[in-house]
C-alpha positions in Angstrom: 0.0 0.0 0.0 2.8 2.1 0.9 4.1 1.8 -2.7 1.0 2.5 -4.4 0.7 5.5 -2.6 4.1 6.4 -3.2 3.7 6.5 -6.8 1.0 8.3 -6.9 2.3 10.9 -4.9 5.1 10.8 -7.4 3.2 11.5 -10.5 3.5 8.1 -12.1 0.0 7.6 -12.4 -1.1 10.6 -14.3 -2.6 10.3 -18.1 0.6 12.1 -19.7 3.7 11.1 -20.2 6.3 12.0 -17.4 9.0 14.8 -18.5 12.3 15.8 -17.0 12.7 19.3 -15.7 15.8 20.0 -17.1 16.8 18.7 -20.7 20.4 19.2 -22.4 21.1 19.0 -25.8 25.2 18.5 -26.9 25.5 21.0 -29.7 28.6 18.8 -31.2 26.6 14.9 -30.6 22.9 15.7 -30.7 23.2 13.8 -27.4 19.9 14.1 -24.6 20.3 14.3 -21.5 18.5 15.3 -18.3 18.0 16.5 -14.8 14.8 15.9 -12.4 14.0 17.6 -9.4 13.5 15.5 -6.4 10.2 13.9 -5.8 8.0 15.3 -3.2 7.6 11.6 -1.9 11.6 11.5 -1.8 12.0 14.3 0.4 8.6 13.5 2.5 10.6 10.1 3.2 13.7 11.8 3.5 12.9 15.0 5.6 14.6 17.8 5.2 18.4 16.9 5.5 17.7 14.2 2.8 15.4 16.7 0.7 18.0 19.4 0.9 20.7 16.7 -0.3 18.4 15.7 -3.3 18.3 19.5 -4.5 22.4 19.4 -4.2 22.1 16.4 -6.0 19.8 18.1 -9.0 21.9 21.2 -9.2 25.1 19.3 -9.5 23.3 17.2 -12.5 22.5 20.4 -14.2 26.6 21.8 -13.5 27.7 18.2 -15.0 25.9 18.4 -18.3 26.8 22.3 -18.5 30.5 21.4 -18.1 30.6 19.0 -21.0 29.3 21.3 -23.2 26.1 20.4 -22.8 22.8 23.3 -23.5 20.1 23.6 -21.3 16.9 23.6 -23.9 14.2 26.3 -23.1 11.1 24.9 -20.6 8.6 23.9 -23.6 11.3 21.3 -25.1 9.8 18.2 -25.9 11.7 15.2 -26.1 11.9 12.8 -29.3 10.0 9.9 -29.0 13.5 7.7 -28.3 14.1 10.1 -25.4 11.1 9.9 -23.8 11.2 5.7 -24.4 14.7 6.6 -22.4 13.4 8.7 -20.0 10.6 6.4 -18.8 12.8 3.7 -18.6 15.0 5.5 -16.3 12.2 6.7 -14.4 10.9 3.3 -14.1 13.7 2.0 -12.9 14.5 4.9 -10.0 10.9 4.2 -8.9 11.5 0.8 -8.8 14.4 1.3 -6.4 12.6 4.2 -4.6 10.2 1.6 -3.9 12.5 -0.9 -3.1 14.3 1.0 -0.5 11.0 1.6 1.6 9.3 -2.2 1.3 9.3 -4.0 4.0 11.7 -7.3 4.0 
């Protein structure tokens, strides 16, 4: 129950598609990447010392990218249908561990 709540706390069970709230394009590569802030359910779980250490964690994601050349795309950037495929995967897979971490053994 804990997990289904999770979730939906998290946004996964909306009707649209999840989207990263940062997206970086390599001008050189074409290359996608991303940034997402943290959840609300991470930092509920977390409390503040953990929530403050997620937002370090989202602003030193956005520094990486920057530093390898990497251009942050304006806020109404869409992703191409490959990147979002990526993107959900990697989502899925960080809710899966989210979820993980707080089941009960």
């Amino acid at each position: 129950m804990l997990v289904l709540l999770a979730l939906l706390l998290a946004g996964c069970a909306t009707g649209g598609h999840p989207t990263p709230d940062a997206i970086y394009r390599n001008a050189a590569t074409g290359d996608v990447q991303w940034c997402d802030k943290p959840s609300g359910v991470g930092m509920a779980l977390g409390g503040a010392i953990a929530g403050a250490a997620q937002g370090a964690d989202y602003a030193q994601c956005k520094t990486n990218w920057e530093s390898k050349g990497y251009a942050r795309l304006d806020s109404g950037a869409k992703l191409s249908a490959d990147d979002q495929r990526r993107y959900e995967e990697d989502r899925a897979r960080m809710d899966k561990a989210l979820a993980d971490s707080i089941r009960k053994n």
